[in-house]
N, CA, C and O of each residue as an XYZ file, in Angstrom:
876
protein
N      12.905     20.378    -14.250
C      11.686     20.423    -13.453
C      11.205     21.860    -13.334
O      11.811     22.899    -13.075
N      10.206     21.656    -13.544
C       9.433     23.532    -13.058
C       9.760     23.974    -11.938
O       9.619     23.284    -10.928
N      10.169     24.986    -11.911
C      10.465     25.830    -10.438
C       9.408     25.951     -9.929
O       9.313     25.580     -8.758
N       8.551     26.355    -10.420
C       7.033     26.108     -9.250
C       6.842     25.439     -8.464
O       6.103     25.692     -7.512
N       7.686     24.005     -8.707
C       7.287     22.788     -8.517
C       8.168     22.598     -7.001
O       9.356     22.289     -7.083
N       7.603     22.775     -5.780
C       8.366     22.292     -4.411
C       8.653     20.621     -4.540
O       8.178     19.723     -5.235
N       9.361     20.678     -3.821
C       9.668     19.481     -3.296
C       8.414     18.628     -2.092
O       8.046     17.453     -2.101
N       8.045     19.663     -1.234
C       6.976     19.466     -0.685
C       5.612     19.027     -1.180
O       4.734     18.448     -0.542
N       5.611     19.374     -2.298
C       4.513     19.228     -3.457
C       4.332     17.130     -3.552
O       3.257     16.564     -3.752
N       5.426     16.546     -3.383
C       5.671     15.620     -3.392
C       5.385     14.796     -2.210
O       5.079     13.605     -2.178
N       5.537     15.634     -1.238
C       5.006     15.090      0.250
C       3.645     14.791     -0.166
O       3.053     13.712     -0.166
N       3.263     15.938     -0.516
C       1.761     15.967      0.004
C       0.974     15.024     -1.318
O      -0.242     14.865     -1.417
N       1.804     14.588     -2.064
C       1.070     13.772     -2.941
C       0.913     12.426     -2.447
O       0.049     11.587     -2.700
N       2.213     12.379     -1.474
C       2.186     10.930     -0.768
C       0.902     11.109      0.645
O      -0.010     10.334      0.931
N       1.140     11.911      1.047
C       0.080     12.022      2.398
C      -1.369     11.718      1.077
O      -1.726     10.576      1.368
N      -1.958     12.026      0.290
C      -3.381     11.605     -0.398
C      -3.204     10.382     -0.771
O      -4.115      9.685     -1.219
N      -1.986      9.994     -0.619
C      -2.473      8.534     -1.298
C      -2.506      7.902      0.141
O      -2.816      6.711      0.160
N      -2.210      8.566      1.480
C      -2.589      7.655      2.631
C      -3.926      7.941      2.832
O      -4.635      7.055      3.309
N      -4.433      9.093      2.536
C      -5.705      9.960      2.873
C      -6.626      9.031      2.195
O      -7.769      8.807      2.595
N      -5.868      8.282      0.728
C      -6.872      7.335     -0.220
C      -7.408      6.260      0.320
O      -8.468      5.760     -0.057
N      -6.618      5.796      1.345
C      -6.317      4.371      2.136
C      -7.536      4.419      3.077
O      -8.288      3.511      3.430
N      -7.519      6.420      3.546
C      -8.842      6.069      4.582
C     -10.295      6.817      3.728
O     -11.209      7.570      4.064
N     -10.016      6.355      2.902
C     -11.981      6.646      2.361
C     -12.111      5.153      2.638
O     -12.771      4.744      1.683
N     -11.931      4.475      3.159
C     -12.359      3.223      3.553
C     -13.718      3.349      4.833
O     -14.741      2.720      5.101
N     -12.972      4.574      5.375
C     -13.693      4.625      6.957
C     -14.320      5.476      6.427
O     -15.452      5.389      6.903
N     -14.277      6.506      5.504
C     -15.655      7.089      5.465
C     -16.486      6.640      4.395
O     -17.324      7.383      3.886
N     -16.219      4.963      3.869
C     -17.549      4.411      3.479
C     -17.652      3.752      4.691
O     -18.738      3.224      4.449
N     -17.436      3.444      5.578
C     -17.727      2.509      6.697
C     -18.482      3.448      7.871
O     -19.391      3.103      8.625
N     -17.916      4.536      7.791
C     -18.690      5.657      8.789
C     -20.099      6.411      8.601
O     -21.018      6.728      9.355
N     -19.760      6.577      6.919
C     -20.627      7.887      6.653
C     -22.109      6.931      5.127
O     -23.333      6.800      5.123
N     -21.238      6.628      4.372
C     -21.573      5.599      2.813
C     -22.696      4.749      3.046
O     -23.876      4.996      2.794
N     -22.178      3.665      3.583
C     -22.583      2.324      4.155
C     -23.878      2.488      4.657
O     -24.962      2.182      4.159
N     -23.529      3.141      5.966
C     -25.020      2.706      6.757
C     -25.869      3.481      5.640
O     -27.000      2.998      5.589
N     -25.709      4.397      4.843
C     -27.256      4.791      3.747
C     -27.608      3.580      2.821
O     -28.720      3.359      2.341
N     -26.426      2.798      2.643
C     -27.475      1.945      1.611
C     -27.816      0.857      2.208
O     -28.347      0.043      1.453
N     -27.673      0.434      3.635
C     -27.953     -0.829      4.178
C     -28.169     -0.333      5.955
O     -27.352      0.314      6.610
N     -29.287     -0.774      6.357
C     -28.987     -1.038      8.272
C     -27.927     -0.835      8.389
O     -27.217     -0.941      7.389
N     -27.373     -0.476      9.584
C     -26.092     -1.085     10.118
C     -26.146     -2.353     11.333
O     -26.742     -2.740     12.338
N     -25.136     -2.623     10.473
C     -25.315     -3.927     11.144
C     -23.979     -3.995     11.773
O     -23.014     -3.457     11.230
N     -23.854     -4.785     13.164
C     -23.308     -5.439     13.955
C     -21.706     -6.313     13.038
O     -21.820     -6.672     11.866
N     -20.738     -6.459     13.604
C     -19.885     -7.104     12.823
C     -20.071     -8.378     13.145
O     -19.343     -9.142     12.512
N     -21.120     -9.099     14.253
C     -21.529    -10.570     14.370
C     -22.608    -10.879     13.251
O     -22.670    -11.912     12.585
N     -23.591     -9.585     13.165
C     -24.373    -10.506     11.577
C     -24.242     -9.934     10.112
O     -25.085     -9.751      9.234
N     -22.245     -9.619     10.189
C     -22.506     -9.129      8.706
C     -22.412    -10.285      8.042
O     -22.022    -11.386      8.431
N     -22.882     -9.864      6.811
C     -23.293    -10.954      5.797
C     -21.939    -11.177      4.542
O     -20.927    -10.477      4.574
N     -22.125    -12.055      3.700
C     -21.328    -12.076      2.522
C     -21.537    -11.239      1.742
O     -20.568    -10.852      1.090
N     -22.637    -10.729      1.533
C     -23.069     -9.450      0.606
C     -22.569     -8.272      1.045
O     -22.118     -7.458      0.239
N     -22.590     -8.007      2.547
C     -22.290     -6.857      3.120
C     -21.073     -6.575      3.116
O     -20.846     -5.372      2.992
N     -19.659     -7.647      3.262
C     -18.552     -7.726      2.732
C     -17.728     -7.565      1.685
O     -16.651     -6.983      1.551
N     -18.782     -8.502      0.589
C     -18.221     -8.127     -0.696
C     -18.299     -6.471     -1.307
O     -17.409     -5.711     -1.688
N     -19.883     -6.309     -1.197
C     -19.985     -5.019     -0.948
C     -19.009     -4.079     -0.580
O     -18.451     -3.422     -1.459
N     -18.701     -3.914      0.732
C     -17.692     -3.052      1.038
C     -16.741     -2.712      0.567
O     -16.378     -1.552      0.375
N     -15.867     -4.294      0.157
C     -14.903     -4.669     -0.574
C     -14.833     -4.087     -2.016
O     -13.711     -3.885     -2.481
N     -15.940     -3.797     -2.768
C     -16.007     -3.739     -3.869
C     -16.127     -2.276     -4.165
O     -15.623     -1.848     -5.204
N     -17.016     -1.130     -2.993
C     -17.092      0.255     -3.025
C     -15.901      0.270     -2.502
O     -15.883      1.490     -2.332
N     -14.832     -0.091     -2.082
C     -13.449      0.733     -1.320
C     -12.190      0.393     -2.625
O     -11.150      1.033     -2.782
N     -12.696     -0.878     -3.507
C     -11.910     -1.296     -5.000
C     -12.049     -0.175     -5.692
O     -11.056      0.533     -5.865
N     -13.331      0.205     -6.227
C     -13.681      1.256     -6.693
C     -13.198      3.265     -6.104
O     -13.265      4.186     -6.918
N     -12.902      3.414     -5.080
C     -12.527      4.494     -4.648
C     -11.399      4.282     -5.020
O     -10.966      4.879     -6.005
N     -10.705      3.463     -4.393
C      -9.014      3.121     -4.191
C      -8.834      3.236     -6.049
O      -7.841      3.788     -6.523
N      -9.553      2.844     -6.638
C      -9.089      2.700     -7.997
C      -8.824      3.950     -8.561
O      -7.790      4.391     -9.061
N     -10.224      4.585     -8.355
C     -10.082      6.045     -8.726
C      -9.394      7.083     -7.896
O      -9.159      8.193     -8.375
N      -9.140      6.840     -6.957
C      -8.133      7.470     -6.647
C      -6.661      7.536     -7.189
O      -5.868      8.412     -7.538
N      -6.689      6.432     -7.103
C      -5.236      6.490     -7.544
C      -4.596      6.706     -8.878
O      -3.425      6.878     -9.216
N      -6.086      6.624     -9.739
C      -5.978      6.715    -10.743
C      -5.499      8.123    -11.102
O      -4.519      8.285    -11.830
N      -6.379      9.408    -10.448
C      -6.124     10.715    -10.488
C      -4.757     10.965     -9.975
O      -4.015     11.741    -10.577
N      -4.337     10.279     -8.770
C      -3.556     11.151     -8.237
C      -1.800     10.314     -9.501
O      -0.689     10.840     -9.566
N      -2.196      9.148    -10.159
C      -1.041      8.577    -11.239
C      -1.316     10.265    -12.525
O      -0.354     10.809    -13.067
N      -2.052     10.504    -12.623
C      -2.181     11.534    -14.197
C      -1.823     12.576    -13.395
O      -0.745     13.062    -13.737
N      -2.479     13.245    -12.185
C      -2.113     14.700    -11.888
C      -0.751     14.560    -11.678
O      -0.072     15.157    -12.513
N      -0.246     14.065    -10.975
C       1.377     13.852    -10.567
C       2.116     14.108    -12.332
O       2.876     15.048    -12.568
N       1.834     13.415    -13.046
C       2.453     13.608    -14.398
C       2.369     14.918    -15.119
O       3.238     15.315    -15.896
N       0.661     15.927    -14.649
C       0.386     16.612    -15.537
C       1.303     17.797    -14.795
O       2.271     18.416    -15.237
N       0.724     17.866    -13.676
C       1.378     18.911    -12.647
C       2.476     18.917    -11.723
O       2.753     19.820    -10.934
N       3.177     17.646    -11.921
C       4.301     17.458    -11.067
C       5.584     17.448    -12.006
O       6.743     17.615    -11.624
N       5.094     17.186    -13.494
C       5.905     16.551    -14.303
C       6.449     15.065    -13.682
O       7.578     14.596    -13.827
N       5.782     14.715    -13.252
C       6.632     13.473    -12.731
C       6.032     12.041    -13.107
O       5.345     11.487    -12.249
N       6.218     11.484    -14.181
C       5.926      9.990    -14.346
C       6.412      9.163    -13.101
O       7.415      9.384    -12.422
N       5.475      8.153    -12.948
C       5.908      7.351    -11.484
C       6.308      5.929    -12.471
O       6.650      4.819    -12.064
N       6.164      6.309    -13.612
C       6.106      4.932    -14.567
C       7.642      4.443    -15.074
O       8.230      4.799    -16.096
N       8.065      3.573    -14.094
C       9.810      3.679    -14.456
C       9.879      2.110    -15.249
O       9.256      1.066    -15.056
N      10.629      2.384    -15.930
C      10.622      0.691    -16.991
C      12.080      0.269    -16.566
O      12.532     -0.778    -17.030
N      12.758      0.952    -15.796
C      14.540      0.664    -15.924
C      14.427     -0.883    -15.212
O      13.815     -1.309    -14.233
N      15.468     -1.585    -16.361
C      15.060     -3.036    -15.627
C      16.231     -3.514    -14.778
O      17.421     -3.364    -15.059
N      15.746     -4.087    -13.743
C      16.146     -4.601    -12.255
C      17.513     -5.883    -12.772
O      17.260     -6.737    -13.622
N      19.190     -5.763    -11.940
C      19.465     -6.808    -12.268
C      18.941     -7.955    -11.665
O      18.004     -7.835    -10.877
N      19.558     -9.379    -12.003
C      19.340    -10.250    -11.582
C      19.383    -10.082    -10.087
O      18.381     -9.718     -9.473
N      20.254    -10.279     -9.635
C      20.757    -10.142     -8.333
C      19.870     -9.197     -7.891
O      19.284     -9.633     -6.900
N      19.465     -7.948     -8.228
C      18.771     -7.417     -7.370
C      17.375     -7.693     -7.352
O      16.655     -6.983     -6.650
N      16.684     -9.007     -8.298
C      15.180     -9.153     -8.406
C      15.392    -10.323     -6.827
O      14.640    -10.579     -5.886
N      16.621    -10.722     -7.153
C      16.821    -11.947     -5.874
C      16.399    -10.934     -4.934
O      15.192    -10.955     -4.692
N      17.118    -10.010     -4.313
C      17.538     -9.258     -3.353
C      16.321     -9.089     -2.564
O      16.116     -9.385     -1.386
N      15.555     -8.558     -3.430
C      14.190     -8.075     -3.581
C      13.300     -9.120     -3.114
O      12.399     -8.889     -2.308
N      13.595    -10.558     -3.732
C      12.761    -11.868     -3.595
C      12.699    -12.222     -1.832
O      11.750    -12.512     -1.104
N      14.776    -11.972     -1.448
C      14.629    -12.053     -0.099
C      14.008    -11.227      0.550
O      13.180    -11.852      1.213
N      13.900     -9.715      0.822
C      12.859     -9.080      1.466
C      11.021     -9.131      1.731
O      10.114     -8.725      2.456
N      11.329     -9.923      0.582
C       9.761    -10.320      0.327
C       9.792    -11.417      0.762
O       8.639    -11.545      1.174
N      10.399    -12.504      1.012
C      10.520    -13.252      2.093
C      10.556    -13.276      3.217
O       9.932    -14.121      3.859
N      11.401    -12.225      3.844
C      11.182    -11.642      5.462
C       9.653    -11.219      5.620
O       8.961    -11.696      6.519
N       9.310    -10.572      4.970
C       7.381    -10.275      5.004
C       6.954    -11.262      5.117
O       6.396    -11.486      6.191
N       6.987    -12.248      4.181
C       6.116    -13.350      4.323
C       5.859    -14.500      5.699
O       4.882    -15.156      6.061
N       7.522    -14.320      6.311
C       7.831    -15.150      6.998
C       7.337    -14.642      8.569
O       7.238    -15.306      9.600
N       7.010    -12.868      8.260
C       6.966    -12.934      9.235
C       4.740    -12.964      9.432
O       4.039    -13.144     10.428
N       4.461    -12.758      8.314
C       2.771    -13.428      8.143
C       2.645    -14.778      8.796
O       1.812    -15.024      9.668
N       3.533    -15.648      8.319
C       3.340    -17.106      8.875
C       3.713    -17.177     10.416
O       3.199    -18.102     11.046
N       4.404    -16.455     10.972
C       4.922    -16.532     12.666
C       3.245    -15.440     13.419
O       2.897    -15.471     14.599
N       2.659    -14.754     12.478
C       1.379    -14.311     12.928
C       0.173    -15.051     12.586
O      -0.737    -15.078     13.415
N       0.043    -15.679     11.428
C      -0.903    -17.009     11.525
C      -0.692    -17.996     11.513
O      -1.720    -18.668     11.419
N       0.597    -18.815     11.584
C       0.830    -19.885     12.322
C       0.803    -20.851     10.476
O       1.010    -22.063     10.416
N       0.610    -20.266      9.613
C       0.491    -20.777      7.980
C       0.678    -19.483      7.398
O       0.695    -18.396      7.977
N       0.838    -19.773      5.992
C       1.222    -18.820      5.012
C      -0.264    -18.041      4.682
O      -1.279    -18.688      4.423
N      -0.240    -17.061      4.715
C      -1.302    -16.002      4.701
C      -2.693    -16.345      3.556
O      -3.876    -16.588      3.792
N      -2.222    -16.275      2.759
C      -2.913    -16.552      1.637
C      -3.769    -17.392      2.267
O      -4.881    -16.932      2.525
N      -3.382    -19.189      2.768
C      -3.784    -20.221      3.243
C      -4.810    -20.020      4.501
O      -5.858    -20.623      4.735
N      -4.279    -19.158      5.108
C      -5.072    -18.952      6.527
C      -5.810    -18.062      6.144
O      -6.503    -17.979      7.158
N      -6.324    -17.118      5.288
C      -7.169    -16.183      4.710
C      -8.189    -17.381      3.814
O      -9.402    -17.348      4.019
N      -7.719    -18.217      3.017
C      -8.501    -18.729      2.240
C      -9.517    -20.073      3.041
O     -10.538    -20.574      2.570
N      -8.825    -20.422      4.395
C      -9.440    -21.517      5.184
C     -10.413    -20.641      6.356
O     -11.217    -21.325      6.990
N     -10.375    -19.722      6.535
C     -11.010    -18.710      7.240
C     -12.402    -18.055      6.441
O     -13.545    -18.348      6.791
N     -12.115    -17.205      5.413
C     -12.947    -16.837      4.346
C     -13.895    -17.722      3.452
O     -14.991    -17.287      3.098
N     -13.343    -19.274      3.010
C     -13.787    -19.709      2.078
C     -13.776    -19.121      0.238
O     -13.588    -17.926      0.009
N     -14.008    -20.174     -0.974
C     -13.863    -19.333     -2.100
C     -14.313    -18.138     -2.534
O     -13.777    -17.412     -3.371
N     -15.236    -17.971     -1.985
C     -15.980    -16.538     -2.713
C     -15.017    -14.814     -1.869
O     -14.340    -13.878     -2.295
N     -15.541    -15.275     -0.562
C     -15.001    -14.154      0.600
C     -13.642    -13.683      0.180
O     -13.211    -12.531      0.226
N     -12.889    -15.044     -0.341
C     -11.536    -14.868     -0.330
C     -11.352    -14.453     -1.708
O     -10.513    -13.572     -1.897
N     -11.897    -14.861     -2.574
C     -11.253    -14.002     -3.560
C     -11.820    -12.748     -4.080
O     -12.050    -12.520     -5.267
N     -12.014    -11.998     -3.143
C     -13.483    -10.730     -3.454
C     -12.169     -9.617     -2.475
O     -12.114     -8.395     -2.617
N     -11.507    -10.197     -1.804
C     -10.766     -9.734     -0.104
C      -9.523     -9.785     -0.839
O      -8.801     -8.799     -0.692
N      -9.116    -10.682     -1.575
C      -7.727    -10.732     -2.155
C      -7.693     -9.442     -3.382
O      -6.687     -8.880     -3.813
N      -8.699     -9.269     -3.653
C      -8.829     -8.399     -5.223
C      -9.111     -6.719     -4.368
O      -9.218     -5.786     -5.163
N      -9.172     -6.525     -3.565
C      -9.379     -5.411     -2.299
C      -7.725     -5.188     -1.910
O      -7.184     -4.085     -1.986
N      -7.190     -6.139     -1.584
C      -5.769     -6.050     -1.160
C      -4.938     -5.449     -2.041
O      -4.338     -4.404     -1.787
N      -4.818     -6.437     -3.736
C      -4.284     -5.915     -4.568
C      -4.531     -4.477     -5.293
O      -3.751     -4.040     -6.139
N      -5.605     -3.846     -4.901
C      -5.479     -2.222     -4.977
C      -4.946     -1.310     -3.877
O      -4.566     -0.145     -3.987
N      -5.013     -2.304     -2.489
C      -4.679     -1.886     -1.162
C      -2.936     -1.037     -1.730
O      -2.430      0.066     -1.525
N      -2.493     -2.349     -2.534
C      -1.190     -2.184     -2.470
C      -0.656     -0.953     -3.424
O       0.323     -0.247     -3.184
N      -1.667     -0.847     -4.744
C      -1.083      0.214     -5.057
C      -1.388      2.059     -4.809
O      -1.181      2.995     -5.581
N      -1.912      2.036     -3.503
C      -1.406      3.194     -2.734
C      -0.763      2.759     -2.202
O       0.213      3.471     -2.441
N      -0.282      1.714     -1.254
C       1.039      1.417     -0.761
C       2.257      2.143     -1.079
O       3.055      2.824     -0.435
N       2.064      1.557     -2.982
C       3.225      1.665     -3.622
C       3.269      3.367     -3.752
O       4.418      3.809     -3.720
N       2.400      4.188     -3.867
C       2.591      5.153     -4.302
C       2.858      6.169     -3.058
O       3.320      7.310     -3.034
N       2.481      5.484     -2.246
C       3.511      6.896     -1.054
C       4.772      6.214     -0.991
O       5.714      6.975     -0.772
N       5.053      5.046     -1.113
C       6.812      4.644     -0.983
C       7.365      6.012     -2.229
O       8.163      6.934     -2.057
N       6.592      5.650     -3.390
C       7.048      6.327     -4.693
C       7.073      7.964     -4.491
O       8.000      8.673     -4.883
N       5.710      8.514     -3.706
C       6.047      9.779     -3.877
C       7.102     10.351     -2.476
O       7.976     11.217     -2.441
N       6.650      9.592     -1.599
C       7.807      9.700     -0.291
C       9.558      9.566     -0.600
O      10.380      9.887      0.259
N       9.835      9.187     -1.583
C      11.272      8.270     -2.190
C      11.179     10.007     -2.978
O      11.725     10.859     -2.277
N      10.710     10.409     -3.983
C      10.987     11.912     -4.405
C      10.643     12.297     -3.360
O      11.753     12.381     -2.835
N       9.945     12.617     -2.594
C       9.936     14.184     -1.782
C      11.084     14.393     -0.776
O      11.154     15.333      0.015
N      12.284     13.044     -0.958
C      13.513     13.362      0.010
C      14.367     13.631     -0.917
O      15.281     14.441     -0.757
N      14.127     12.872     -2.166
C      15.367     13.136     -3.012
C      15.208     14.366     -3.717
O      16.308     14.758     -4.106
N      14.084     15.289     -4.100
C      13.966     16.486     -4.241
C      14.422     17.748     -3.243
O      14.881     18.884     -3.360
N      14.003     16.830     -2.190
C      14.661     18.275     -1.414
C      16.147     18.094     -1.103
O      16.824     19.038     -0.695
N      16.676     16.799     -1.310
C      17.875     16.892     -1.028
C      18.728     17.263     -2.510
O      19.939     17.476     -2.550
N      18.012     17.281     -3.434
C      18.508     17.055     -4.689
C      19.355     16.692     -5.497
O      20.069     17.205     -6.358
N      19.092     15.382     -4.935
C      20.381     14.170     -5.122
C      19.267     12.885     -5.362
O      18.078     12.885     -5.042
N      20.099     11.711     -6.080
C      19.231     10.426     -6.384
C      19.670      9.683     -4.862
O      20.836      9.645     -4.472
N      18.727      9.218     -4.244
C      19.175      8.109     -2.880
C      18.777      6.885     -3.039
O      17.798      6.558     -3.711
N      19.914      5.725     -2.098
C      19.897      4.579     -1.983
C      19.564      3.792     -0.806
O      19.673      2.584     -0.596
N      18.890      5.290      0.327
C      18.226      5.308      1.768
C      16.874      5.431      0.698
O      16.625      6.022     -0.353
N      15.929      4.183      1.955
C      14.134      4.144      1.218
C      13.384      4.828      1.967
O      12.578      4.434      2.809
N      13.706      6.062      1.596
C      12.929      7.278      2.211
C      11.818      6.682      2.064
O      11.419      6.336      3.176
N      10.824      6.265      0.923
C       9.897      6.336      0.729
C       9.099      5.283      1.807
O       7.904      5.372      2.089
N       9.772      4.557      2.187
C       9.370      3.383      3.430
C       9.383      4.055      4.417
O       8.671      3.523      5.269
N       9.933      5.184      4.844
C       9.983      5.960      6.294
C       9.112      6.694      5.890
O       9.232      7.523      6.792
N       8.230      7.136      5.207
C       7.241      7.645      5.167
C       6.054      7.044      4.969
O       5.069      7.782      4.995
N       5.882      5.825      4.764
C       5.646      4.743      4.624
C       4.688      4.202      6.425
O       3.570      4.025      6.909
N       6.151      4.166      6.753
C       6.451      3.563      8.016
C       5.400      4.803      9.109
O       4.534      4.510      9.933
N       5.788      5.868      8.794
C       5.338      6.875      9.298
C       3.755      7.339      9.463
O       3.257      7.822     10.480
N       2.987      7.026      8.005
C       1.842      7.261      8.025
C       1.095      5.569      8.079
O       0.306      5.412      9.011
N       1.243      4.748      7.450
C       0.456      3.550      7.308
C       0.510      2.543      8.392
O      -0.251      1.631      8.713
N       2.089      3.155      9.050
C       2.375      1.986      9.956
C       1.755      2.659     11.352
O       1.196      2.002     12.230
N       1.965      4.087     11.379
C       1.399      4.617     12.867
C      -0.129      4.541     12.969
O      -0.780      4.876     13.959
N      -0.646      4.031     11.752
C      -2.295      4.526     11.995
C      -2.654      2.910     12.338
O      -3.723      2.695     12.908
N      -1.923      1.963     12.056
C      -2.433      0.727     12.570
C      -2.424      0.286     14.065
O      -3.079     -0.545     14.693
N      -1.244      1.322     14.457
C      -1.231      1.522     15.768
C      -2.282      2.073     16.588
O      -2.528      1.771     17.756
N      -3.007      3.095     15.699
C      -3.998      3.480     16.419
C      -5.805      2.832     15.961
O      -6.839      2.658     16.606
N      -5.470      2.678     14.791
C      -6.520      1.815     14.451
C      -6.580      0.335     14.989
O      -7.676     -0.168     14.744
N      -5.881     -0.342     15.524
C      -5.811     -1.814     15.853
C      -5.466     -1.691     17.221
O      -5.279     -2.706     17.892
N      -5.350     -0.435     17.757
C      -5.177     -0.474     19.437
C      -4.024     -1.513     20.037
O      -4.069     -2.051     21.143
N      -2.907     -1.675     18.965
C      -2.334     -2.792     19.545
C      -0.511     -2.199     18.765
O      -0.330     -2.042     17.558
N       0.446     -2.007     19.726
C       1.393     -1.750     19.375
C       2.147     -2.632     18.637
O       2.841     -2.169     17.732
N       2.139     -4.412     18.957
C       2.670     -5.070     17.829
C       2.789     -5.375     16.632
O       3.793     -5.591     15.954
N       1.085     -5.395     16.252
C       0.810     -5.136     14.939
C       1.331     -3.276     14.175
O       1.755     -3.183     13.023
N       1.197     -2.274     14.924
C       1.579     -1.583     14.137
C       3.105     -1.282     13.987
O       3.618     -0.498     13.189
N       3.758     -2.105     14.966
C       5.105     -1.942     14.754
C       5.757     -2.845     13.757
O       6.882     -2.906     13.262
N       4.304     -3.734     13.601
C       4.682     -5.389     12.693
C       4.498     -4.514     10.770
O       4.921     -4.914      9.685
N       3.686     -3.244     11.146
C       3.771     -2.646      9.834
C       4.623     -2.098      9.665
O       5.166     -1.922      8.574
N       4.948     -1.699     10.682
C       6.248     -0.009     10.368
C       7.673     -1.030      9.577
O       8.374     -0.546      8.688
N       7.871     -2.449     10.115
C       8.840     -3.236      9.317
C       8.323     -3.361      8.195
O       9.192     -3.443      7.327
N       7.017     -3.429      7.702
C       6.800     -4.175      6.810
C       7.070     -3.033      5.835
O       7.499     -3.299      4.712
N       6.796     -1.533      6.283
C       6.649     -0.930      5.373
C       8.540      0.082      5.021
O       8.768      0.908      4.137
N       9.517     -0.455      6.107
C      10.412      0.066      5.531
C      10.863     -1.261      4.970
O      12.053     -1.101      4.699
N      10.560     -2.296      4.711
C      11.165     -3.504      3.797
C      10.773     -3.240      2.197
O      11.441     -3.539      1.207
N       9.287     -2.491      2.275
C       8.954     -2.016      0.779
C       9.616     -0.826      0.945
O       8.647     -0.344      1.531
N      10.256     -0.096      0.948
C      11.292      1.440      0.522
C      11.906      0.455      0.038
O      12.168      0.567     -1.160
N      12.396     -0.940      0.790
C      13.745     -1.415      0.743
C      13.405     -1.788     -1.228
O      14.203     -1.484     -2.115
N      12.260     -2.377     -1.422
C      12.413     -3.323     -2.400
C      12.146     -2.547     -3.441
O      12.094     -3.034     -4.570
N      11.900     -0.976     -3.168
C      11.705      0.222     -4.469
C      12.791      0.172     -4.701
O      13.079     -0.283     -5.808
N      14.031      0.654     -3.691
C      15.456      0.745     -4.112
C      15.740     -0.104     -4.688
O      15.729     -0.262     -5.909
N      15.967     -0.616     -4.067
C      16.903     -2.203     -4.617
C      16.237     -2.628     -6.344
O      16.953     -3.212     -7.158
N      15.306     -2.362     -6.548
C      14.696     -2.815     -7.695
C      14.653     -1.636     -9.221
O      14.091     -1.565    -10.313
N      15.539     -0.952     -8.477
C      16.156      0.280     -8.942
C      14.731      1.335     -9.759
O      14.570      1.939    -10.819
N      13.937      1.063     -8.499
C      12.559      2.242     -8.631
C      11.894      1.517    -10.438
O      11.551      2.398    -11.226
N      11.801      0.431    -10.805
C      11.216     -0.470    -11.458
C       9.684     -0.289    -11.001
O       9.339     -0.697     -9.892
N       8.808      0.302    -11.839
C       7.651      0.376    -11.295
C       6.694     -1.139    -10.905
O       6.188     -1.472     -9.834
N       6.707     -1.891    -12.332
C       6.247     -3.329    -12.332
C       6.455     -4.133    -11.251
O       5.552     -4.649    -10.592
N       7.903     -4.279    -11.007
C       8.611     -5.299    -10.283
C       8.467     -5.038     -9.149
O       8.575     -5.928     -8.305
N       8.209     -3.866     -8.836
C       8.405     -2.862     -7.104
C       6.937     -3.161     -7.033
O       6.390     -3.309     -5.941
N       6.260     -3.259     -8.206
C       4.554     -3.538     -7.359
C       4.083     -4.940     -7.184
O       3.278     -5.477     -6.424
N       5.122     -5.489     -8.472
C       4.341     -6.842     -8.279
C       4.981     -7.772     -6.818
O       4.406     -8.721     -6.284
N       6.431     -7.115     -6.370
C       7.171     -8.118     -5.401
C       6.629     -7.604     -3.733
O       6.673     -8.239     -2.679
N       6.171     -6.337     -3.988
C       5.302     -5.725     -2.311
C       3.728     -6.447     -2.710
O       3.067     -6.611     -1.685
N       3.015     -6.901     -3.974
C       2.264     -7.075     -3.427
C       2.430     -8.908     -3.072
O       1.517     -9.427     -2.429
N       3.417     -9.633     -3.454
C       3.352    -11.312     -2.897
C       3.386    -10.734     -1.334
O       2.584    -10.994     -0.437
N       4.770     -9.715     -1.271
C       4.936     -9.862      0.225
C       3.787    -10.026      1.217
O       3.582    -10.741      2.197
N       2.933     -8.800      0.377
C       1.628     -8.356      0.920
C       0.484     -9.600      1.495
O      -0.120     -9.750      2.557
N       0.560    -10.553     -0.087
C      -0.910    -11.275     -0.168
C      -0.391    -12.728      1.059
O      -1.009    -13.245      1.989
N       1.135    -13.017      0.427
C       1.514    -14.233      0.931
C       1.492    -14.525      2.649
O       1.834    -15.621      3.093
């Protein structure tokens, strides 16, 4: 690794990919009201939704897109791991992603997906589901850069999911303050050291680590 290269350098790659999470609010704050009224959240429309949905797909995309190449060019660090997961640990993995899910259904009373899709209807819902699945990969990428910026400074490989306590730290405390409600953000801070859990365990498998946080996620 380049000596240039801090360990901290790694933090702060994970703090932009939370920073990515909130250009949401500054299309909702600053974006938005220029290309439309603002409107009331009693008469937004399906357009005004998808819309949103579709400028925050588009940021989130490109974001993350930059911050996947700079990390490689200037970090030296591929986030792109192919090492494949044993059996046992895709299970392992399957169960944690089960505790997520299970605990979606004890908050809507049905399996998420279901109560999103009877709420939303076809269009809403699958415009909201395709929003999520980019949601997740900044998710994934502060678990990923949070998971190096402990094992760099400790400079050792770990089997603690740092990257979920950082995780836990930024995504889960802001729901706390964004949702004004301590259960839900404490209902993230689990959710989000169960994904450290399922980077480890999946032995930092990039595919498998994204595709099994995002069922947890959608289900």
């Amino acid at each position: 690794m380049n000596k240039s290269i801090s360990p901290w350098d790694y933090l702060w790659y994970a703090l932009y990919a939370f920073a990515g999470l909130g250009m949401e609010l500054v299309l909702i704050s600053f974006i938005e009201p220029l290309l439309w009224e603002q409107i009331s959240a009693d008469s937004n429309t399906a357009f005004h939704s998808i819309a949103h949905w579709l400028l925050t797909i588009v940021c989130w995309g490109i974001f993350s897109w930059i911050l996947i190449l700079n990390s490689r060019n200037k970090l030296d660090f591929n986030i792109v791991n192919k090492t494949k997961p044993a059996l046992q640990n895709i299970a392992i993995s399957g169960l944690l992603a089960a505790i997520c899910v299970g605990m979606n259904v004890f908050d809507w009373g049905t399996l998420k997906i279901i109560g999103e899709f009877q709420k939303k209807g076809p269009l809403l819902f699958s415009f909201q589901y395709l929003y999520y699945i980019f949601e997740v990969i900044l998710v994934f990428l502060i678990v990923v850069f949070g998971q190096k910026f402990f094992e760099s400074l400790f400079k050792k490989s770990s089997s603690f999911p740092w990257g979920g306590v950082v995780l836990c730290l930024t995504w889960g405390t802001v729901h706390i303050l964004t949702q004004g409600s301590l259960y839900t953000g404490l209902g993230v801070m689990v959710f989000s050291l169960l994904y450290g859990m399922i980077y480890i365990v999946l032995g930092k498998n990039t595919i498998w680590s994204y595709i099994i946080m995002t069922i947890a996620f959608i289900l």
